[in-house]
C-alpha positions as CSV (number, residue, x, y, z in Angstrom):
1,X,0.0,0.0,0.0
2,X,1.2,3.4,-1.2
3,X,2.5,5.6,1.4
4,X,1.1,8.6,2.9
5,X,2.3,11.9,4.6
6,X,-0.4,11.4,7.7
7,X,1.7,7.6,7.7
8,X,5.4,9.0,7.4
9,X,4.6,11.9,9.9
10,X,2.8,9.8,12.4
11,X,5.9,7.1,12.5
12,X,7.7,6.5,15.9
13,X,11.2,5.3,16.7
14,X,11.8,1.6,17.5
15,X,14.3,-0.2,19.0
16,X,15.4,-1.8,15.7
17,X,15.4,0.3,12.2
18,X,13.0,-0.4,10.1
19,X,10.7,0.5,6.8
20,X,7.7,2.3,5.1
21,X,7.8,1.2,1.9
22,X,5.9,3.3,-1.1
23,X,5.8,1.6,-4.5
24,X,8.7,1.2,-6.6
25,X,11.1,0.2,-4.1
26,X,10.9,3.8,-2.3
27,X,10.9,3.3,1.7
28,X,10.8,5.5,4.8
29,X,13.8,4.5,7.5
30,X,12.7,5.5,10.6
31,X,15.8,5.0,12.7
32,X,16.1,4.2,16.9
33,X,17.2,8.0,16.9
34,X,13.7,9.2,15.4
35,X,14.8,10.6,11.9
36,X,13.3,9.2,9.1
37,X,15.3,9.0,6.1
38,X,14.1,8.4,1.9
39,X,15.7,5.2,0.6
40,X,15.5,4.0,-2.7
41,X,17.2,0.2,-4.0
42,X,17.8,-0.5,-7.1
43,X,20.1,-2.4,-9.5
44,X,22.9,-1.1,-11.9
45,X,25.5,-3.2,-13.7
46,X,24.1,-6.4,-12.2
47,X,24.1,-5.0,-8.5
48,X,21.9,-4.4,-5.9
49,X,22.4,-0.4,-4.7
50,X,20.7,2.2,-2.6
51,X,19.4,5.6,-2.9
52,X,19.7,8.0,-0.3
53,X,17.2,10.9,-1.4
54,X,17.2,12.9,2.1
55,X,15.4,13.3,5.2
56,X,11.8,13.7,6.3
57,X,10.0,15.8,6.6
58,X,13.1,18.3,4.8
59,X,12.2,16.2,2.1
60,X,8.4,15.2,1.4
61,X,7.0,12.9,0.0
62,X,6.1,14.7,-3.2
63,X,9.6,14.8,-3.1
64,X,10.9,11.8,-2.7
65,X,8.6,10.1,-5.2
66,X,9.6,12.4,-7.7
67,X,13.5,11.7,-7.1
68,X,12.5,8.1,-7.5
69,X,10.9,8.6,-11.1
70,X,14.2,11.1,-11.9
71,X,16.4,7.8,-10.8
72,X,14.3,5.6,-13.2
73,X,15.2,8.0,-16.1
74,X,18.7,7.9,-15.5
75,X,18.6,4.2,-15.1
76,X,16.8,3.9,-18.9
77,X,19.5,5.6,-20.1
78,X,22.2,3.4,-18.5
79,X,23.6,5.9,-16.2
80,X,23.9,5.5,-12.0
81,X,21.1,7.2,-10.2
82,X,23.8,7.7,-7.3
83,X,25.8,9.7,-9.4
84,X,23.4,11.6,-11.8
85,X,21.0,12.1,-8.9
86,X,19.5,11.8,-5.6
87,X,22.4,13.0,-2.5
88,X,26.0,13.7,-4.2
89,X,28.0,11.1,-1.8
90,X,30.6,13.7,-1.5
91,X,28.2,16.3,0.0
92,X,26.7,13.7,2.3
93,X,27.0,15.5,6.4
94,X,29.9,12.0,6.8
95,X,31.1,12.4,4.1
96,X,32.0,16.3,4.9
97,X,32.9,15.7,8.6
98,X,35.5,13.4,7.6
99,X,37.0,16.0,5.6
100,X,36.7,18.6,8.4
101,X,38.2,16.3,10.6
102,X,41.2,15.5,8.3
103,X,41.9,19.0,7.6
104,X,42.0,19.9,11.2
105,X,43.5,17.0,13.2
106,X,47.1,17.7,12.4
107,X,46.1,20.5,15.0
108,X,45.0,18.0,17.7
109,X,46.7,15.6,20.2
110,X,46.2,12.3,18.4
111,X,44.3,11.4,21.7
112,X,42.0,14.0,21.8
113,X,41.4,13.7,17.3
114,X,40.3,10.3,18.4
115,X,38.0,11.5,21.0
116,X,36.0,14.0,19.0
117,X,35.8,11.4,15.7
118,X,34.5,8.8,18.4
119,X,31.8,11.7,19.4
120,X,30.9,12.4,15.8
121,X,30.0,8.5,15.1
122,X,28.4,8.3,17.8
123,X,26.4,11.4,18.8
124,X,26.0,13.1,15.8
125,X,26.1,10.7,12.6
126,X,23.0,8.7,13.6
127,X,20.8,11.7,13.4
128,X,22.2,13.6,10.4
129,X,25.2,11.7,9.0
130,X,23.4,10.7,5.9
131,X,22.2,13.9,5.2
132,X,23.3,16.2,2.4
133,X,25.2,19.3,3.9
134,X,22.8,21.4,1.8
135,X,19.4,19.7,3.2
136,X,20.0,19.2,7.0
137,X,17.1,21.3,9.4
138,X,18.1,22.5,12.6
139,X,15.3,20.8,14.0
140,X,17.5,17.9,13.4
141,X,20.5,19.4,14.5
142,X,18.4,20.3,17.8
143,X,17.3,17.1,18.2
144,X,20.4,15.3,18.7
145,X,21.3,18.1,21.1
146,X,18.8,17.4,22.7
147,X,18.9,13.8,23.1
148,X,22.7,14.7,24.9
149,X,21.0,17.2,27.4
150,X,18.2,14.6,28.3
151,X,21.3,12.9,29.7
152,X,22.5,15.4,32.3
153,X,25.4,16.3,29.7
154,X,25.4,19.5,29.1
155,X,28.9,20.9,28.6
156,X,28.9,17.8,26.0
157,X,26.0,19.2,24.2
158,X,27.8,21.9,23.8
159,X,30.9,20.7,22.6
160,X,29.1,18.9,20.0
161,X,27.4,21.4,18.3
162,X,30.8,23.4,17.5
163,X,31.7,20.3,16.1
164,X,28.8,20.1,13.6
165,X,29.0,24.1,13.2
166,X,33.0,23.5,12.2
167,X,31.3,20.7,9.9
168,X,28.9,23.6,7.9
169,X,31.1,26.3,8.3
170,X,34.0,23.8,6.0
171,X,31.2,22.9,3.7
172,X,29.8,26.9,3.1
173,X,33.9,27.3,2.9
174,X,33.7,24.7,0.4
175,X,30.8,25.8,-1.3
176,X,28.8,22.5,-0.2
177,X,26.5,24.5,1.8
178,X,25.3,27.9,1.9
179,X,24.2,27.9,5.9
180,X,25.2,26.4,9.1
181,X,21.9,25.5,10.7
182,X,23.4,24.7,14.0
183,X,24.3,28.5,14.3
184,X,21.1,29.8,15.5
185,X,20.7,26.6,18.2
186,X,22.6,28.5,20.6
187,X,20.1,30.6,22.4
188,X,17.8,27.3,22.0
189,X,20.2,24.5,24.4
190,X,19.7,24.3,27.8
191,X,21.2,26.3,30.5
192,X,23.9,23.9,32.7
193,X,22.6,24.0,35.6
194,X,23.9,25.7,38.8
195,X,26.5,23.7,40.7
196,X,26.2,23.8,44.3
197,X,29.8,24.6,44.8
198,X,32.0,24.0,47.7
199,X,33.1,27.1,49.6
200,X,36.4,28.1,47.4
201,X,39.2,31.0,48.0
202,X,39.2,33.4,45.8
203,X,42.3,34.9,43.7
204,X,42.2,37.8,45.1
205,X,41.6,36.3,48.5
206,X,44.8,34.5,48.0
207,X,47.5,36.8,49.6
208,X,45.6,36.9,52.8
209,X,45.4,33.3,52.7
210,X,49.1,32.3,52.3
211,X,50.2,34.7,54.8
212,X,47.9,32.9,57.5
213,X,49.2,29.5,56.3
214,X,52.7,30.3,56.4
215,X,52.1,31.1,59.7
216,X,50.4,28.6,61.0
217,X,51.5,27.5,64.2
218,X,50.1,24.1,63.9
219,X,51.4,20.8,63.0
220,X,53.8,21.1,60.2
221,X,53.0,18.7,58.2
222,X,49.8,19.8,58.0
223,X,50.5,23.4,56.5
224,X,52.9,21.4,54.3
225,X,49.7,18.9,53.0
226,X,47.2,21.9,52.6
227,X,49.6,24.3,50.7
228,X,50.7,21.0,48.4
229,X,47.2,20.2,47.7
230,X,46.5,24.6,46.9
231,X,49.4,23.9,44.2
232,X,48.1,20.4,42.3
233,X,44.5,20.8,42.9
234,X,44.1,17.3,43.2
235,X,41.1,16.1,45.5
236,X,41.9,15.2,49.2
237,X,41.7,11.7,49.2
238,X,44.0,11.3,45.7
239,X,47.0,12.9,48.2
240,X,46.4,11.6,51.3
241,X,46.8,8.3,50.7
242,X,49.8,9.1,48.2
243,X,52.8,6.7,48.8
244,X,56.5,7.8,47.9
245,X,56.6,5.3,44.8
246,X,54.0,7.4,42.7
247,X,56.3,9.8,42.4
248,X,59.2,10.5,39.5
249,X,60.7,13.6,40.8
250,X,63.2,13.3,37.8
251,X,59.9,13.1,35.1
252,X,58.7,15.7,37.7
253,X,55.3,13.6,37.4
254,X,52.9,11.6,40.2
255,X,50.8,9.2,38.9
256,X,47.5,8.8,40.9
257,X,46.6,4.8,40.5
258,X,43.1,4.3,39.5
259,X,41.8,2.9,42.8
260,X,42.0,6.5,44.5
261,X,40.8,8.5,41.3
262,X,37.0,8.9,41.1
263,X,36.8,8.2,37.3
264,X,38.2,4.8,38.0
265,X,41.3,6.1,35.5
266,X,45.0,6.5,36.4
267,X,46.0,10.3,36.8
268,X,48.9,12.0,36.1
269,X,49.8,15.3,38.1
270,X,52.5,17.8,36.9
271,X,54.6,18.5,39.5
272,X,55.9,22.5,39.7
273,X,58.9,23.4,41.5
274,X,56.8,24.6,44.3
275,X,55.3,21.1,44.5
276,X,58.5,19.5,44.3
277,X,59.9,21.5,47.4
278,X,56.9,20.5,49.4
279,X,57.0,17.3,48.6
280,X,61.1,17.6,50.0
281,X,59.9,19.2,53.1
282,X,57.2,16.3,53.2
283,X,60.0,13.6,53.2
284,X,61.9,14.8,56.2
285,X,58.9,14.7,58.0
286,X,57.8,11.0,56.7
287,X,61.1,9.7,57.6
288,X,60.9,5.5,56.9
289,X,57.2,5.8,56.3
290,X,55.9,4.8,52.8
291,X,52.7,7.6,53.2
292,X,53.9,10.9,51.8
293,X,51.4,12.4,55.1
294,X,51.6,10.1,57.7
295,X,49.6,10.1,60.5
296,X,51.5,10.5,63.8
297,X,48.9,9.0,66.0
298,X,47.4,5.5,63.8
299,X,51.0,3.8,62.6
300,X,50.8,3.5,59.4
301,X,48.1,5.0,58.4
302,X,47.8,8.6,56.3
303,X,46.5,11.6,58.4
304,X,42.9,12.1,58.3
305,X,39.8,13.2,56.0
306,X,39.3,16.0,58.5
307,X,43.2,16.7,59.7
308,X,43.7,19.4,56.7
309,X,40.2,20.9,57.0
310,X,40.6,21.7,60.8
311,X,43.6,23.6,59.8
312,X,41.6,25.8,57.1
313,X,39.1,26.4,60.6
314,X,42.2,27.1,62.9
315,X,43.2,30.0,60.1
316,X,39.7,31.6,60.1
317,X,38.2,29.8,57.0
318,X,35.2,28.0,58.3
319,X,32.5,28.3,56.3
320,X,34.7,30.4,54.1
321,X,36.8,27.6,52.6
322,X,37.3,24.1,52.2
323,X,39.9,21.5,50.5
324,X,38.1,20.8,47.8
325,X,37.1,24.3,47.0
326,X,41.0,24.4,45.3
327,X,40.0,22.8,42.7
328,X,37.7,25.0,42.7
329,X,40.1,28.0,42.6
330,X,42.3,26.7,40.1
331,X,39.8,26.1,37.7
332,X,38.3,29.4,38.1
333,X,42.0,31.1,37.7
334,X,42.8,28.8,34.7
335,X,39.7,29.3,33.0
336,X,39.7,33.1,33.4
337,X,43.3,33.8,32.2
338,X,42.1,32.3,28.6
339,X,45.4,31.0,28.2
340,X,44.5,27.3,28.2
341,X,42.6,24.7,26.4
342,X,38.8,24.1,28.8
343,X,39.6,20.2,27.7
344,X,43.0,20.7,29.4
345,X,42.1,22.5,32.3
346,X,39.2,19.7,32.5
347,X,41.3,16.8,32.1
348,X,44.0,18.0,34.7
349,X,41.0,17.9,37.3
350,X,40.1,14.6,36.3
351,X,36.9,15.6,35.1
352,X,36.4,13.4,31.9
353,X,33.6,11.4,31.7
354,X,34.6,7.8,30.8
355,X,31.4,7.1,28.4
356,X,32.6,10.4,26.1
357,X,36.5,9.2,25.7
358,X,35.9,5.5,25.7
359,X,39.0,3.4,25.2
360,X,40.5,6.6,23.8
361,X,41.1,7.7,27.3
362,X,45.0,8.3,28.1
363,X,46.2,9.8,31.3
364,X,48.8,11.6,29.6
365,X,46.5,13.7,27.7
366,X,47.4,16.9,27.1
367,X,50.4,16.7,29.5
368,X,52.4,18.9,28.2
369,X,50.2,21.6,27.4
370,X,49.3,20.7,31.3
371,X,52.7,20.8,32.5
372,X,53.4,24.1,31.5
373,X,49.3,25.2,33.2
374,X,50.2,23.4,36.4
375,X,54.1,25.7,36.6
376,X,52.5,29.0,35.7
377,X,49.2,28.1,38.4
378,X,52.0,27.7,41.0
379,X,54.2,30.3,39.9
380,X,51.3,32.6,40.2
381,X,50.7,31.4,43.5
382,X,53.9,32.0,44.5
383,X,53.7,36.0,43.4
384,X,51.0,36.4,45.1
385,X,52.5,35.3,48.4
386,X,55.8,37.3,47.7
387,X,53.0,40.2,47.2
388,X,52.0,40.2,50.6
389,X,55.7,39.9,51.4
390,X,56.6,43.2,50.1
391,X,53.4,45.0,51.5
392,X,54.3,43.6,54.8
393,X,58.2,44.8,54.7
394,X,56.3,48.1,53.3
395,X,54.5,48.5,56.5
396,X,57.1,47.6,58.8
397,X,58.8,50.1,56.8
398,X,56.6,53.2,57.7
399,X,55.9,52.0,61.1
């Protein structure tokens, strides 16, 4: 039975693919994804081919039935529907990404090239991959951006549609396309929501901070821990229960193992020169000890969850501060400077989620680009507690 546009509008995903077939092998494919795309099979030179014709409802089924009877002409005159009609295979959305992807990936970490292919076959492609460059809707576009919010993952969302609009913007370049329909989507995605952030130390905030710490008339150790923590902005437990064998002091690197880590994923952590003197300070302390922060009271066992916030209280920072609002700081700091990559800054807290890098995921990524984040972080840490310095030495000074 012929096909109708009440049918083809009316047709819900599946689990499975499958078909609405009109007469003379033209068929609806209504994917698991919900877009619907014209198919038509035929034969040429003995073999059995397909048509793509385009999308519904971008292309009706007025349409689509008339692209099937222009594929007939071609094929009584012995030429290839594929090539004479229908979607030029080389304007197909795939087709065009690849291109994208080619031309720009000399750019890229091979990692991270990897990373955003793997997001294009797998968030993208199955909504519009089959599309012609010239014919895909933003509905579409939205759609699939959509689908990626309805899963909490919002920053991804993001990311992907600069991926598809680097995608249009090659093929207007290219003179595939004359507009990038994922350029007025913008105002349309979701808001991230608010994170409910832990009390964090601001940069300006800082000076005051490291005076107080420096003279903190506590345990040592202690100061030592809380100040090492400021500089890596690693999360409590990852350096608390840090033994002396994660470290390379001559690769300058500590790799977290994937037990402590909360992605499950071995870490690597830059380590600054500030770090590094810590850490030297930290060893005279830890004598024979294994722990890099041993406790003094339960042999052998690290000092506690709470050892490093009491200190942050004893300096006036209840309520104000906590550990984990470091992170917190450096990713503000970092961020705000514009001098590094977000997927850096993002992958130095550890932050990747596992489904969006796969088996791609490499704790090395970005590490040098990293290394150089995590020196300038501390050495701008380190002027700002020489800052107070001099005001201090100022005041004494005039007094």
């Amino acid at each position: 039975m012929p096909l109708s546009d009440l049918k083809c509008r009316n047709a819900k995903p599946a689990p499975k693919d499958y078909k609405l077939t009109d007469a003379g092998r033209l068929y609806l494919l209504v994917r698991p994804n919900g877009s619907k795309l014209w198919r038509l099979n035929y034969q040429f030179s003995g073999k059995q081919k397909t048509l793509s014709i385009g999308a519904y409802p971008a292309v009706s089924l007025a349409e689509a039935r008339e692209a099937r009877e222009k594929a007939k002409e071609h094929l009584a005159f012995g030429r290839d529907p594929a090539l004479a009609g229908g979607d030029d295979p080389e304007r197909v959305f795939k087709a065009v990404a690849k291109k994208w992807w080619d031309a720009r990936k000399k750019r890229w970490d091979e990692t991270y090239a990897g990373i955003i292919w793997n997001r294009m076959e797998d968030r993208v492609f199955p909504f519009i991959g089959e599309m012609s460059v010239e014919r895909v809707p933003s509905s579409d576009v939205l759609k699939l951006l959509r689908t990626i919010e309805g899963e909490g993952k919002f920053d991804l969302a993001r990311r992907v549609r600069q991926y598809v609009s680097g995608v249009f913007r090659y093929a207007i370049a290219s003179e595939m396309a004359k507009v990038d329909p994922s350029a007025t989507l913008v105002d349309a995605m979701e808001a991230k929501p608010k994170t409910k952030h832990r009390p964090a130390i601001r940069e300006e905030d800082l000076p005051e901070f490291l005076k107080r710490l420096r003279n903190y008339d506590g345990d040592r150790q202690t100061a030592l821990a809380v100040e090492f923590v400021l500089h890596t902005a690693v999360r409590t437990k990852e350096f608390r229960f840090a033994t002396w064998s994660e470290f390379d002091m001559k690769r300058r690197l500590w790799r977290v193992p994937e037990e402590r880590m909360k992605m499950k994923k071995e870490h690597f952590v830059p380590l600054s020169d500030r770090a590094i003197q810590l850490l030297d300070e930290l060893r005279e302390i830890a004598g024979d000890s294994d722990l890099v922060v041993p406790s003094a009271i339960n042999d052998g066992q690290p000092i506690s969850s709470n050892t490093m916030l009491y200190c942050l209280y004893r300096l006036g920072y209840h309520k104000r501060a906590t550990v984990h609002g470091f992170r917190g700081t450096f990713s503000t700091i970092a961020n705000e400077s514009a001098l590094w990559r977000e997927d850096a800054i993002e992958m130095q807290l550890a932050h990747s989620e596992e489904d969006e890098v796969r088996d791609s995921y490499n704790a090395a990524l970005y590490l040098p680009e990293r290394t150089k984040m995590m020196a300038w972080y501390s050495d701008k840490i380190e002027s700002l507690s020489k800052k107070i310095d001099e005001r201090d030495r100022l005041l004494e000074g005039l007094l």
